[in-house]
Chimera marker file (.cmm) of the C-alpha trace (Angstrom):
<marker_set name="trace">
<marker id="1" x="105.466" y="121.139" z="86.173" r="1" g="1" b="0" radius="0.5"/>
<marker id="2" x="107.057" y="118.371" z="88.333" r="1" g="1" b="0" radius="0.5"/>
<marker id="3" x="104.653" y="115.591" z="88.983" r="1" g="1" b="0" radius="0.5"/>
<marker id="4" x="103.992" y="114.658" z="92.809" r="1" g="1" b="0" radius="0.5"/>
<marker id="5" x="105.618" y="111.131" z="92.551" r="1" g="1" b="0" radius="0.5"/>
<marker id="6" x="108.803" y="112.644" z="91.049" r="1" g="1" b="0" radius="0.5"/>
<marker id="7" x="108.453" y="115.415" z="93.974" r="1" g="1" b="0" radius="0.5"/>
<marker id="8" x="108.717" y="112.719" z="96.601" r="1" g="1" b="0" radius="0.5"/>
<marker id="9" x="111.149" y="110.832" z="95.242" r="1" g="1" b="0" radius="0.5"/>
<marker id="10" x="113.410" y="113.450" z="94.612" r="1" g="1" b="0" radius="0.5"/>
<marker id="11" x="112.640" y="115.258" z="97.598" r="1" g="1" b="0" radius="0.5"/>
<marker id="12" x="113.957" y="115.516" z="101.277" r="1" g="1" b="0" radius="0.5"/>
<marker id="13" x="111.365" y="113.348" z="102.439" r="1" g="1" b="0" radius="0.5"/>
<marker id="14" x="113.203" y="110.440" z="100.339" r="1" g="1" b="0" radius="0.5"/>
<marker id="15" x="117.052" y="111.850" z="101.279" r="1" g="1" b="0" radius="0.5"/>
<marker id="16" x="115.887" y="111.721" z="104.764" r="1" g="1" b="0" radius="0.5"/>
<marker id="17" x="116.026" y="107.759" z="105.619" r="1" g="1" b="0" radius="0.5"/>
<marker id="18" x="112.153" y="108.210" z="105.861" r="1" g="1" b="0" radius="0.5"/>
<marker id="19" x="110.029" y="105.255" z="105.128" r="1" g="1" b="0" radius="0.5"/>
<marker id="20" x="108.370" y="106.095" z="101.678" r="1" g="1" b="0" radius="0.5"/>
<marker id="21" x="107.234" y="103.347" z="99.629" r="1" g="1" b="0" radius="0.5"/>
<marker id="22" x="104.496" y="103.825" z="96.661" r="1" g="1" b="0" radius="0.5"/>
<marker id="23" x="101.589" y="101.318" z="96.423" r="1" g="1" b="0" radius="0.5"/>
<marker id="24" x="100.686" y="100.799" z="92.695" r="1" g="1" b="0" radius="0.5"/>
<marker id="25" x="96.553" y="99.590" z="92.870" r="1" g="1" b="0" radius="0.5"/>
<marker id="26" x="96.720" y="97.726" z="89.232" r="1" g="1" b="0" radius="0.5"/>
<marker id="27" x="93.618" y="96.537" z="87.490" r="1" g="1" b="0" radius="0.5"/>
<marker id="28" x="92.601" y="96.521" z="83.431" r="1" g="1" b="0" radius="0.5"/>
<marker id="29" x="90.010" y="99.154" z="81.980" r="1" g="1" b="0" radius="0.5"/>
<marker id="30" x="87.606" y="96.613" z="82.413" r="1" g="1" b="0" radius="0.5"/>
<marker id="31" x="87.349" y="95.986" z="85.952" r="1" g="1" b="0" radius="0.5"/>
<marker id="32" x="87.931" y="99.599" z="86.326" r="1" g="1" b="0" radius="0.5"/>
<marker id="33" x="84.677" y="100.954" z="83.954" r="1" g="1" b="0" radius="0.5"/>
<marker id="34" x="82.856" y="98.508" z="86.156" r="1" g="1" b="0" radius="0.5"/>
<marker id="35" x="83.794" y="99.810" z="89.413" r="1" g="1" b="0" radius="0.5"/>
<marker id="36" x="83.249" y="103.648" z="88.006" r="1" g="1" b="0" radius="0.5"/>
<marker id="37" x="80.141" y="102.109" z="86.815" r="1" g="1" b="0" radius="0.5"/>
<marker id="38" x="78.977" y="100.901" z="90.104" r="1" g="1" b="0" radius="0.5"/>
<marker id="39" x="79.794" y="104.504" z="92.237" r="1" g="1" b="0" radius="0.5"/>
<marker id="40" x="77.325" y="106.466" z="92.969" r="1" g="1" b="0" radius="0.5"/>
<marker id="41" x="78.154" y="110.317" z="93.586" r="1" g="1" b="0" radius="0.5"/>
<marker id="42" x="81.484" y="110.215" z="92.838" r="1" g="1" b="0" radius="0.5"/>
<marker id="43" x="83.420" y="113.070" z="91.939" r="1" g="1" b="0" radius="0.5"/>
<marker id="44" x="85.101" y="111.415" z="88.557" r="1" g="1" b="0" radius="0.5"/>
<marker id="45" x="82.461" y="110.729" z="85.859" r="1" g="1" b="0" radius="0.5"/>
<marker id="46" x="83.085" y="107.245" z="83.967" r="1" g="1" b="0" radius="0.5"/>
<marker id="47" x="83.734" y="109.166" z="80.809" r="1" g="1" b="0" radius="0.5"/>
<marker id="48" x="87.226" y="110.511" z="82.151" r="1" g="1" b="0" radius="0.5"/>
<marker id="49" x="88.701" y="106.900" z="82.644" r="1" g="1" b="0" radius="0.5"/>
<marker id="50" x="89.814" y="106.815" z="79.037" r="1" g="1" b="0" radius="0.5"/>
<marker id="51" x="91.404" y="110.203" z="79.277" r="1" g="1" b="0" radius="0.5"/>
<marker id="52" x="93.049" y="109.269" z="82.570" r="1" g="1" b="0" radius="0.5"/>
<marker id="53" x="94.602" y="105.724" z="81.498" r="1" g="1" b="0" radius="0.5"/>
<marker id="54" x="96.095" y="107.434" z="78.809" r="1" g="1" b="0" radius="0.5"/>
<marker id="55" x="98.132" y="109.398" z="81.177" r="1" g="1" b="0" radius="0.5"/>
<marker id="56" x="98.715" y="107.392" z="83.422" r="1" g="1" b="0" radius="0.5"/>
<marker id="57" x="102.191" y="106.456" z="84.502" r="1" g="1" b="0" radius="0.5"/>
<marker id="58" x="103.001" y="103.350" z="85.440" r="1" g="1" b="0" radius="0.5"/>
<marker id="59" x="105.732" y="103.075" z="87.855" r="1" g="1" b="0" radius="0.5"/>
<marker id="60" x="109.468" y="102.273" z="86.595" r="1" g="1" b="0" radius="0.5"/>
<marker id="61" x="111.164" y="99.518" z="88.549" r="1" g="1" b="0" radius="0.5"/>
<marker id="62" x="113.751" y="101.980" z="89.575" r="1" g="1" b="0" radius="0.5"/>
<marker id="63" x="110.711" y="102.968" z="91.524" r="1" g="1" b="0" radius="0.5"/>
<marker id="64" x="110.556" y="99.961" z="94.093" r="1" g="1" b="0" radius="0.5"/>
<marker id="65" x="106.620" y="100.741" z="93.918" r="1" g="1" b="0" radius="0.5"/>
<marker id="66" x="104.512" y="98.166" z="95.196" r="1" g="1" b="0" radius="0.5"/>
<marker id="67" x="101.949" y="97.077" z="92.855" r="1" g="1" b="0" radius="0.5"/>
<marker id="68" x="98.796" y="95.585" z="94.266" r="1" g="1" b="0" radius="0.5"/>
<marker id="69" x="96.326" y="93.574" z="91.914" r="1" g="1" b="0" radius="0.5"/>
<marker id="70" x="92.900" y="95.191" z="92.165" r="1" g="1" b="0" radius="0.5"/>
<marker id="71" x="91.382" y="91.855" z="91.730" r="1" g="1" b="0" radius="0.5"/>
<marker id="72" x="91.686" y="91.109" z="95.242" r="1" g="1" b="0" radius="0.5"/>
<marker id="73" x="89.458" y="92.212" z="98.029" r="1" g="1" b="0" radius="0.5"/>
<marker id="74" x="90.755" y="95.426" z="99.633" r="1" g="1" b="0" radius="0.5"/>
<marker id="75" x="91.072" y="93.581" z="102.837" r="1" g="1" b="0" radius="0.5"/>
<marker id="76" x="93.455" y="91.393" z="101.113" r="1" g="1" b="0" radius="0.5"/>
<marker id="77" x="95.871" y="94.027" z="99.855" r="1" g="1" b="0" radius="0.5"/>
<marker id="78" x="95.914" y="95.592" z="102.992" r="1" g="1" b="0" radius="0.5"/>
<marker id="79" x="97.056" y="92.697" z="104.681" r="1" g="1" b="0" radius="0.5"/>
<marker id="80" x="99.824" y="91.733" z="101.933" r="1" g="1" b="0" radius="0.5"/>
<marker id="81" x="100.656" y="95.650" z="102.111" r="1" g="1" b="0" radius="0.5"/>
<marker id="82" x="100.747" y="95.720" z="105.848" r="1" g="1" b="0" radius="0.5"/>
<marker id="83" x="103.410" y="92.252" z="105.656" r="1" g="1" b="0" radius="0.5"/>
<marker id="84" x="105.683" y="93.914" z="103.318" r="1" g="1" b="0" radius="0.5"/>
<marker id="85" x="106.035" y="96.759" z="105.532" r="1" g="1" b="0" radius="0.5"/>
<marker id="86" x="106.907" y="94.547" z="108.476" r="1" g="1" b="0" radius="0.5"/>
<link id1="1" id2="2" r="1" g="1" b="0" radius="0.2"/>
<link id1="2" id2="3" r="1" g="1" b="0" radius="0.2"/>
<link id1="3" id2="4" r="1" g="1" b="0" radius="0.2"/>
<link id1="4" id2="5" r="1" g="1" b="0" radius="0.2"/>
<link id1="5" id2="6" r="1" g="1" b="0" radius="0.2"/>
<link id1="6" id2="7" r="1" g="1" b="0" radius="0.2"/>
<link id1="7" id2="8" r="1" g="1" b="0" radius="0.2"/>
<link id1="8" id2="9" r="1" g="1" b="0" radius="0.2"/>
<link id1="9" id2="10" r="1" g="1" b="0" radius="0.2"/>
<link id1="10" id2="11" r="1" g="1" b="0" radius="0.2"/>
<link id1="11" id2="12" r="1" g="1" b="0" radius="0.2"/>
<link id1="12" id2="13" r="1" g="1" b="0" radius="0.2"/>
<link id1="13" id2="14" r="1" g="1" b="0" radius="0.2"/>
<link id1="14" id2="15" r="1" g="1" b="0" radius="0.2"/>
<link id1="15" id2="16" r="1" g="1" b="0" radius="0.2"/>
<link id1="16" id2="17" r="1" g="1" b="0" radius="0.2"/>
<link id1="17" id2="18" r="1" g="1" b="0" radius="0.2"/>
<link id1="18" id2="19" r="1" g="1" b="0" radius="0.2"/>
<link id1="19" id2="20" r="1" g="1" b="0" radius="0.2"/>
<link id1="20" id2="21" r="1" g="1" b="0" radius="0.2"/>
<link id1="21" id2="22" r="1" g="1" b="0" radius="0.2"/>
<link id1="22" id2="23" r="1" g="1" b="0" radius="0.2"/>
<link id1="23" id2="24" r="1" g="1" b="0" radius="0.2"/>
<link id1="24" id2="25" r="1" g="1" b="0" radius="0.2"/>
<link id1="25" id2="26" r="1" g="1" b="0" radius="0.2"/>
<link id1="26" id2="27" r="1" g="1" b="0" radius="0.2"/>
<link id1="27" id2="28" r="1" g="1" b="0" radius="0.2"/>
<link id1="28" id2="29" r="1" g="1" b="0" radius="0.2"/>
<link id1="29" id2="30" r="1" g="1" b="0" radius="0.2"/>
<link id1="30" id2="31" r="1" g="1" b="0" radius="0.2"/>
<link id1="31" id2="32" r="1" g="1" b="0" radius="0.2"/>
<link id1="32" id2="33" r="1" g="1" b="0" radius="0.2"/>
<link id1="33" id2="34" r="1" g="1" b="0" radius="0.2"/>
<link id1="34" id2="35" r="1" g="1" b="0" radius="0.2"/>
<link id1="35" id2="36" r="1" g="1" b="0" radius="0.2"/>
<link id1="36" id2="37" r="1" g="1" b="0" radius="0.2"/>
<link id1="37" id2="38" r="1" g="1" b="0" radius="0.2"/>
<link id1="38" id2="39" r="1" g="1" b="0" radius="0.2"/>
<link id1="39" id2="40" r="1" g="1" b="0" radius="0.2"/>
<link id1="40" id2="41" r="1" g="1" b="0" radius="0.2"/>
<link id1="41" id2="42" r="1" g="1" b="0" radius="0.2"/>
<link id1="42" id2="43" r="1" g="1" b="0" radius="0.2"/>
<link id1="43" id2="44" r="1" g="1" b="0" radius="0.2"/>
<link id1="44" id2="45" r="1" g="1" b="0" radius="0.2"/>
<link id1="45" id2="46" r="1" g="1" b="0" radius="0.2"/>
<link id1="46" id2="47" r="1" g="1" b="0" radius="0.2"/>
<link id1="47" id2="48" r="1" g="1" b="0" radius="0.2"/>
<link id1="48" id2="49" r="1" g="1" b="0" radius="0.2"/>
<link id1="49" id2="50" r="1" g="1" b="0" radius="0.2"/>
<link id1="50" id2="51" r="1" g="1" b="0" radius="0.2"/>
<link id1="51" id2="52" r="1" g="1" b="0" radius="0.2"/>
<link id1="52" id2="53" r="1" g="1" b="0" radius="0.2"/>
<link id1="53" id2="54" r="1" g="1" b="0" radius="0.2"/>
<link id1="54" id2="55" r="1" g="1" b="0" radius="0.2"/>
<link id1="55" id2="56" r="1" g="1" b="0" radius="0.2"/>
<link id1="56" id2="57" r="1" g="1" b="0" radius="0.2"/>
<link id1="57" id2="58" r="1" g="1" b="0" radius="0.2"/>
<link id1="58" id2="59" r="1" g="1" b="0" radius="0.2"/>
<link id1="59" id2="60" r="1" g="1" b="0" radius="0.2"/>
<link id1="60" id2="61" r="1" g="1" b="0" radius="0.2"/>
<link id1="61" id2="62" r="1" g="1" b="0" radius="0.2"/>
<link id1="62" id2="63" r="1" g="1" b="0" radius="0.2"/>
<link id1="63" id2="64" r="1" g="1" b="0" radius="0.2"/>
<link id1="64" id2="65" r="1" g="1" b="0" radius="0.2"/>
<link id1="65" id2="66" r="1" g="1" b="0" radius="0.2"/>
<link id1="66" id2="67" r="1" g="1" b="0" radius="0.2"/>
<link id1="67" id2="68" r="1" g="1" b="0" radius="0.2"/>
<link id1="68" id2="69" r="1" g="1" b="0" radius="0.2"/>
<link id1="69" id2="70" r="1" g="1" b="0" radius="0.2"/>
<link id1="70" id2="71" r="1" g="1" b="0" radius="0.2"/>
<link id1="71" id2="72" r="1" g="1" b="0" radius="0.2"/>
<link id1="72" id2="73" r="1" g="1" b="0" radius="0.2"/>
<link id1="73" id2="74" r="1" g="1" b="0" radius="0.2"/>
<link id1="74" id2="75" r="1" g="1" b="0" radius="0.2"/>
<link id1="75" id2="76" r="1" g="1" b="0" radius="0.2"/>
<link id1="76" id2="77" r="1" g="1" b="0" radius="0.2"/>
<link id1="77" id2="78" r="1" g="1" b="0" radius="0.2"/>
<link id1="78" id2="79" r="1" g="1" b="0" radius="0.2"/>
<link id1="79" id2="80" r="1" g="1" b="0" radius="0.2"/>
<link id1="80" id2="81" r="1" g="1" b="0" radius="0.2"/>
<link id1="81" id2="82" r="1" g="1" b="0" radius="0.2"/>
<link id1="82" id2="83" r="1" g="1" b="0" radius="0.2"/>
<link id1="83" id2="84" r="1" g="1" b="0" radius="0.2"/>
<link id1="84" id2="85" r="1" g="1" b="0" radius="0.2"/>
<link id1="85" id2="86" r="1" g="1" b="0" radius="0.2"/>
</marker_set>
């Protein structure tokens, strides 16, 4: 089964000039437990993080992903996101 990011970028959505760009939110396992830690009815336990990570696929830099440090405020990486798109 074809994963949705290699749907997209393969797609016609891609071959059609449209403006696609992936955003990469990048943090460590630690700040990430923490966060999981700190939800409250969430629909992902904390105890699937592990299992998740490990297949997780980080974007290749053939990609031209975006990656955005989850160590800044969310207001923050909306604002850098929202200047690279100008």
């Amino acid at each position: 089964m074809q994963s949705a990011r290699a749907w997209v970028s393969s797609s016609r959505v891609r071959r059609s000039n449209a403006a696609v760009r992936f955003v990469y939110l990048k943090g460590t396992r630690a700040i990430l437990a923490e966060r999981l830690a700190n939800r409250r009815d969430h629909f992902m336990p904390p105890a699937l993080l592990d299992s998740q990570l490990t297949t997780l696929e980080e974007p290749a830099p053939d990609e031209h992903t975006w990656v955005c440090d989850i160590r800044e405020a969310p207001d923050a990486i909306v604002a850098d996101l929202v200047k690279r798109a100008a």
